[in-house]
C-alpha positions as CSV (number, residue, x, y, z in Angstrom):
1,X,0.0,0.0,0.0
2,X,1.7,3.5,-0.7
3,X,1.9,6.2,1.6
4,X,-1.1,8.5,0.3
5,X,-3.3,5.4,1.1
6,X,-1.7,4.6,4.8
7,X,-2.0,8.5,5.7
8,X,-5.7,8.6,4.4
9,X,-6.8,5.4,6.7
10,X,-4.5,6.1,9.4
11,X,-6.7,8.7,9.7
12,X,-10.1,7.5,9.2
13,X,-12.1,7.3,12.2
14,X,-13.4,3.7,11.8
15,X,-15.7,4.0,15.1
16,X,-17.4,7.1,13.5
17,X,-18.0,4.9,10.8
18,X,-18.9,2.1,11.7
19,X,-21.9,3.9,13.7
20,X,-22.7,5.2,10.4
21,X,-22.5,1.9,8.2
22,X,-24.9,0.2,11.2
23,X,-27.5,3.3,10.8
24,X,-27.7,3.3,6.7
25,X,-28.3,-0.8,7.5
26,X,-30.8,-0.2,9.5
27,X,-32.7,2.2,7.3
28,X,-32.3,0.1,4.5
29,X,-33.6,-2.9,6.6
30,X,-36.9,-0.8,7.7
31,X,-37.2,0.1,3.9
32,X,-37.2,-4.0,3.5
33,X,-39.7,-4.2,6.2
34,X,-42.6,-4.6,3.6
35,X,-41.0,-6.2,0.5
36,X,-41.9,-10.2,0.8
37,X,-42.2,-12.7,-1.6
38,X,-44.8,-15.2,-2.9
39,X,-43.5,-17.3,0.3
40,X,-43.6,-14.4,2.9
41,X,-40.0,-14.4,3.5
42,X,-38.5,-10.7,3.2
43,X,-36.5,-10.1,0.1
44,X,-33.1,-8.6,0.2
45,X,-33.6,-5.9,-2.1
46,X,-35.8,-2.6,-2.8
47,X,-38.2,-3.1,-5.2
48,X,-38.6,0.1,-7.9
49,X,-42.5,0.6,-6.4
50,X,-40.7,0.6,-2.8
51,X,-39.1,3.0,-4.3
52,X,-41.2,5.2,-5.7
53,X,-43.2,4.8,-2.7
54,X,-40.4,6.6,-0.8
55,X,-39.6,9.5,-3.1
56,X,-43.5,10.1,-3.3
57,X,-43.2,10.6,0.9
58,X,-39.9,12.9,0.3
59,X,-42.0,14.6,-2.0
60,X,-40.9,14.6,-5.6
61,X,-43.1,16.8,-8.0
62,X,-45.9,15.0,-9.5
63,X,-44.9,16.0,-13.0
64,X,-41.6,14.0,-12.3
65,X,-43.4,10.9,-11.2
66,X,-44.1,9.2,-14.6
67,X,-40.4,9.9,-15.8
68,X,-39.0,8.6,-12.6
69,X,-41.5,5.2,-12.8
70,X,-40.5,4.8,-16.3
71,X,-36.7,5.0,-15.3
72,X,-37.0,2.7,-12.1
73,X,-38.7,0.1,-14.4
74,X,-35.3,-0.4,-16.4
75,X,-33.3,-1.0,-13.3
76,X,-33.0,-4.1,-11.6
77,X,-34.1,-3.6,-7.8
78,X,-31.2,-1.9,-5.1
79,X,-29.0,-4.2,-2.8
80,X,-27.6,-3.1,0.0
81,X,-24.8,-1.6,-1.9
82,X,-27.2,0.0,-4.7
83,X,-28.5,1.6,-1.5
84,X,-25.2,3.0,-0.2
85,X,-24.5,4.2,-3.2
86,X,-27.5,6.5,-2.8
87,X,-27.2,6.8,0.4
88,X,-27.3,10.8,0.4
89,X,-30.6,10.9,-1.5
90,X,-32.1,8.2,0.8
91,X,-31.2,10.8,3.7
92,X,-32.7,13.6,2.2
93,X,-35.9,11.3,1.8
94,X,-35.9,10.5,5.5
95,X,-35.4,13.7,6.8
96,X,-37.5,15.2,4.7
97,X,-40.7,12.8,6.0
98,X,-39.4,13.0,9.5
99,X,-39.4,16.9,9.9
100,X,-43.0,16.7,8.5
101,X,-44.8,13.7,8.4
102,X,-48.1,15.5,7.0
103,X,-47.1,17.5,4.4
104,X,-48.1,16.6,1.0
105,X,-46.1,19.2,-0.9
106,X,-43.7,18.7,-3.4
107,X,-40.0,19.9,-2.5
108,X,-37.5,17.3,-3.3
């Protein structure tokens, strides 16, 4: 490993991120809460109407929703990585819904 690399992890904070790595888990766990199969066990992925579910609660514009269904119909459903990946936008979601549960508007 060169030096550039060492320096950056000697000084990660791996606690800091671990904390974080277990709460983006978790969310994306309670985002699994509802997706089950044929069988009733829970899948391991978030479906693209899961999805849409979500952005619809984070308020996306309503003019925007038939673009972003078409688009979430050519990609395969998000993994935990896929997730991570989007991690920011899933936070903006959340805190979006949790500052106000009630509001219907469109901001995102």
């Amino acid at each position: 490993m060169d030096e550039f690399m060492r320096s950056l992890i000697s000084s990660m904070d791996l606690r800091s991120l671990e904390v974080r790595l277990f709460k983006a888990k978790r969310l994306f766990l309670f985002l699994l809460e509802d997706q089950r199969d044929v069988s009733g066990a829970q899948q391991g992925f978030i479906s693209g109407e899961q999805l849409l579910l979500e952005l619809k609660a984070g308020g996306i514009h309503l003019e925007q929703e038939a673009a972003i269904r078409l688009e979430l119909q050519r990609i395969p459903p998000l993994d935990l990585l896929d997730f991570l990946a989007y991690l920011p936008l899933f936070m903006l979601i959340h805190k979006s819904v949790i500052s106000n549960p009630l509001d219907d508007s469109s901001h995102l």
